[in-house]
C-alpha positions as CSV (number, residue, x, y, z in Angstrom):
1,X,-0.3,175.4,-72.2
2,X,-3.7,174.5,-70.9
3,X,-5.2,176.2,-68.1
4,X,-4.1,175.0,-64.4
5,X,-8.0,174.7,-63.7
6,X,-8.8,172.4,-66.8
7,X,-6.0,170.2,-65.5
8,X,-7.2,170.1,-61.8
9,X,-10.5,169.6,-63.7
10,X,-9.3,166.6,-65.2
11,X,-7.3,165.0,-62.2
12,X,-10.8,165.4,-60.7
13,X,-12.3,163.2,-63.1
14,X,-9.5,161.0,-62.3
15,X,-10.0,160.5,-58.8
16,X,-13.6,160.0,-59.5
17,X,-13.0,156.6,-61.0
18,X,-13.0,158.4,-65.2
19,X,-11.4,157.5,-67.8
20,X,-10.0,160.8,-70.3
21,X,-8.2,161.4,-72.9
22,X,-5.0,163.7,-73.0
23,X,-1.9,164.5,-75.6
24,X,1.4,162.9,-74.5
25,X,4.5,163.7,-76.6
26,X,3.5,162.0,-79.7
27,X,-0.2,160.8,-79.8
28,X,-3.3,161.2,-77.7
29,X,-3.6,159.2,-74.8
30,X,-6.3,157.7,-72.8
31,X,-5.8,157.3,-68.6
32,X,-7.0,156.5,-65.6
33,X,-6.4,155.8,-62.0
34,X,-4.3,152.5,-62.2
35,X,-5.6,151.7,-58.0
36,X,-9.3,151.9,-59.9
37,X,-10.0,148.8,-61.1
38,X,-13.5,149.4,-62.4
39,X,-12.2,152.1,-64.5
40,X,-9.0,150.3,-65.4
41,X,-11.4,147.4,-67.0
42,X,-13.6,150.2,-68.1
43,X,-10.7,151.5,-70.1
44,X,-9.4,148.3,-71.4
45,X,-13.0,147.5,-72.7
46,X,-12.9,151.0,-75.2
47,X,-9.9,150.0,-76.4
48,X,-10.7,146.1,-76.9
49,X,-7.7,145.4,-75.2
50,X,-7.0,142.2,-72.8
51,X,-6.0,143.0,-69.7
52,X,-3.3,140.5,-70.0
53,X,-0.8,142.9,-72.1
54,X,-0.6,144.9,-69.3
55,X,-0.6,148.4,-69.3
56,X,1.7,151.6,-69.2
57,X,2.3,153.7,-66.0
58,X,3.1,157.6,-66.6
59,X,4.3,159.7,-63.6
60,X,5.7,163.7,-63.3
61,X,8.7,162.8,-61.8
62,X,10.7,160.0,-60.5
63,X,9.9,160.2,-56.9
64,X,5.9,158.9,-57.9
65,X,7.6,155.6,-58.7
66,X,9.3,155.2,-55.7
67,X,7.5,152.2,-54.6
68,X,8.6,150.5,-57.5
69,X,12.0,151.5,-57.5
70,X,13.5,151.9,-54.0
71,X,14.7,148.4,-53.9
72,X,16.0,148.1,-57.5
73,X,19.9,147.9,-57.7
74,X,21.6,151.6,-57.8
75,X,22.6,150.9,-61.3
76,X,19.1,150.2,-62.7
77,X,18.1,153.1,-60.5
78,X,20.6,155.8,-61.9
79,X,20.2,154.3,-65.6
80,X,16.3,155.4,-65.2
81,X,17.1,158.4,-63.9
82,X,19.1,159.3,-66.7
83,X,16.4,158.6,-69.0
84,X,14.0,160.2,-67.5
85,X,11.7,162.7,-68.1
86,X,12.2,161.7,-71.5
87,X,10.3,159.3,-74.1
88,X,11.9,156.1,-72.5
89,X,9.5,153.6,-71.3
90,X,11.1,150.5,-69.5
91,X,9.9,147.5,-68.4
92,X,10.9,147.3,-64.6
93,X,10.0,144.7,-62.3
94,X,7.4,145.0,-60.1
95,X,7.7,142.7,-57.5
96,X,4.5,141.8,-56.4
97,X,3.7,145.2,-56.0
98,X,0.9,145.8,-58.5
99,X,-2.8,144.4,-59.2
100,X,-2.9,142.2,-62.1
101,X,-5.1,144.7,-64.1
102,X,-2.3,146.5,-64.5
103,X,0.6,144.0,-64.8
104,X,-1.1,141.5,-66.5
105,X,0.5,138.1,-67.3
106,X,4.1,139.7,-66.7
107,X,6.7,139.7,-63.9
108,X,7.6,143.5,-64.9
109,X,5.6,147.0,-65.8
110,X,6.0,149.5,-67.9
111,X,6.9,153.2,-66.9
112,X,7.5,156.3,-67.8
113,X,8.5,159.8,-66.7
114,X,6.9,162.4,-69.3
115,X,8.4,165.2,-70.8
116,X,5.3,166.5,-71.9
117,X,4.3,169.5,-69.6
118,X,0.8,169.1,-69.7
119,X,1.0,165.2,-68.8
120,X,3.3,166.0,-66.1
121,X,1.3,168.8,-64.7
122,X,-1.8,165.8,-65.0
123,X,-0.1,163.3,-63.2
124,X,0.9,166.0,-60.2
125,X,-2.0,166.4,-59.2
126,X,-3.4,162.2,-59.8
127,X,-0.1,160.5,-58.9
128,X,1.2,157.9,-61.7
129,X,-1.3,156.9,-64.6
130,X,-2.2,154.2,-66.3
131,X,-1.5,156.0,-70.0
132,X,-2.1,153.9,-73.2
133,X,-2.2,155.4,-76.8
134,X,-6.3,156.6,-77.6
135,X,-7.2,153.9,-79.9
136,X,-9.2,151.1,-79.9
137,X,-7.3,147.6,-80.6
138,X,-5.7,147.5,-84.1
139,X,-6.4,150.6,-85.2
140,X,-3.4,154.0,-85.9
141,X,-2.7,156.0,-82.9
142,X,-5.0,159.3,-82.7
143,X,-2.3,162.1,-83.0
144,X,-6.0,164.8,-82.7
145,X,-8.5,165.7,-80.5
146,X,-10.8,164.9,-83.4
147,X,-9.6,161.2,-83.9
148,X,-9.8,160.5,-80.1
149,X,-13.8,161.5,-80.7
150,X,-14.2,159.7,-84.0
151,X,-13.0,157.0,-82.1
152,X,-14.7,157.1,-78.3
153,X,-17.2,159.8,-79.1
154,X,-18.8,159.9,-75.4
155,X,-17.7,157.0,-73.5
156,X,-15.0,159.3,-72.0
157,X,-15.5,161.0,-69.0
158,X,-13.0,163.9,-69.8
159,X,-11.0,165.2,-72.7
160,X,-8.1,166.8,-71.4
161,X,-7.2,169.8,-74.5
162,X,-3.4,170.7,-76.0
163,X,-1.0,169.9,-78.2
164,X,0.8,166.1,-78.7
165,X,4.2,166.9,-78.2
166,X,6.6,167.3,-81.4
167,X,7.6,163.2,-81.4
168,X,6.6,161.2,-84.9
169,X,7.0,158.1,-82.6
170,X,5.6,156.8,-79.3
171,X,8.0,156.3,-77.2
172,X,11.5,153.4,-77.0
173,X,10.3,150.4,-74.8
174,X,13.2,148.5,-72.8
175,X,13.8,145.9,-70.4
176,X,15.4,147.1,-67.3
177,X,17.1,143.7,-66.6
178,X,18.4,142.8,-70.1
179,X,18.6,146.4,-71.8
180,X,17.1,144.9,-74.4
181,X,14.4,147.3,-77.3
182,X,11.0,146.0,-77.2
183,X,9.3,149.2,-79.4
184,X,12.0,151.0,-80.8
185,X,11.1,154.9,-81.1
């Protein structure tokens, strides 16, 4: 496991207004404050990516998303819950409750809980993350710390070192309200 001062390093950068790169559980991923918008565009701008697709949201536990979920129906709530930490993204509704840089055009977001102990460590020291895979727009995934270079080279603020977790696949995307599979895994 990385070093608790690289990671307070890298939540600094965070709070700064950077954008870094980090491994999740089965690719790299790149991040930033999702409250930032600067570095939120910034972000979507590396990867050539319109801000209308929305984005991903990765927290350490359950409780960072409270604001999201506190009013959801018990059901939905316990259903995440038992997902969660876990590769399960969902698409939950949001209520209002987010900037359209992170939303998008949709009435929902996605989050996660990672298993991954270093992103979990990241995001417990930043609060939840905006955490997308590290490529730019129609390109594979970058599963190194080499192919997250190849691709950004220096218009990161941070690279975040470790191991991507032992998944082949990103992780299962589903609707909250219909169940239904986006991304299967």
């Amino acid at each position: 496991m990385v070093g608790e001062w690289r990671v307070r390093r890298a939540a600094q950068v965070v709070r700064q207004g950077g954008v870094i790169a980090y491994p999740t559980e089965a690719v790299w991923g790149v991040g930033c404050d999702p409250w930032d918008a600067a570095a939120v565009y910034r972000l979507l701008e590396l990867k050539q990516r319109p801000v209308e697709k929305g984005l991903i949201l990765v927290a350490a536990d359950i409780g960072q998303f409270d604001f999201l979920l506190a009013d959801l129906p018990a059901a939905w709530q316990a259903q995440l819950a038992r997902s969660w930490p876990g590769p399960n993204t969902w698409l939950v509704p949001h209520q209002g409750r987010l900037p359209e840089w992170i939303s998008g055009m949709h009435d929902s977001v996605a989050l996660r809980v990672s298993d991954h102990p270093l992103v979990r460590a990241l995001c417990a020291h930043t609060g939840p993350l905006v955490s997308t895979s590290a490529n730019p727009a129609g390109r594979p995934a970058a599963r190194s710390r080499l192919r997250v270079e190849q691709y950004f080279g220096d218009q990161l603020d941070g690279v975040l070192g470790g191991a991507v977790g032992g998944r082949k696949n990103p992780s299962l995307i589903r609707d909250l309200r219909s169940g239904q599979v986006i991304r299967p895994s």
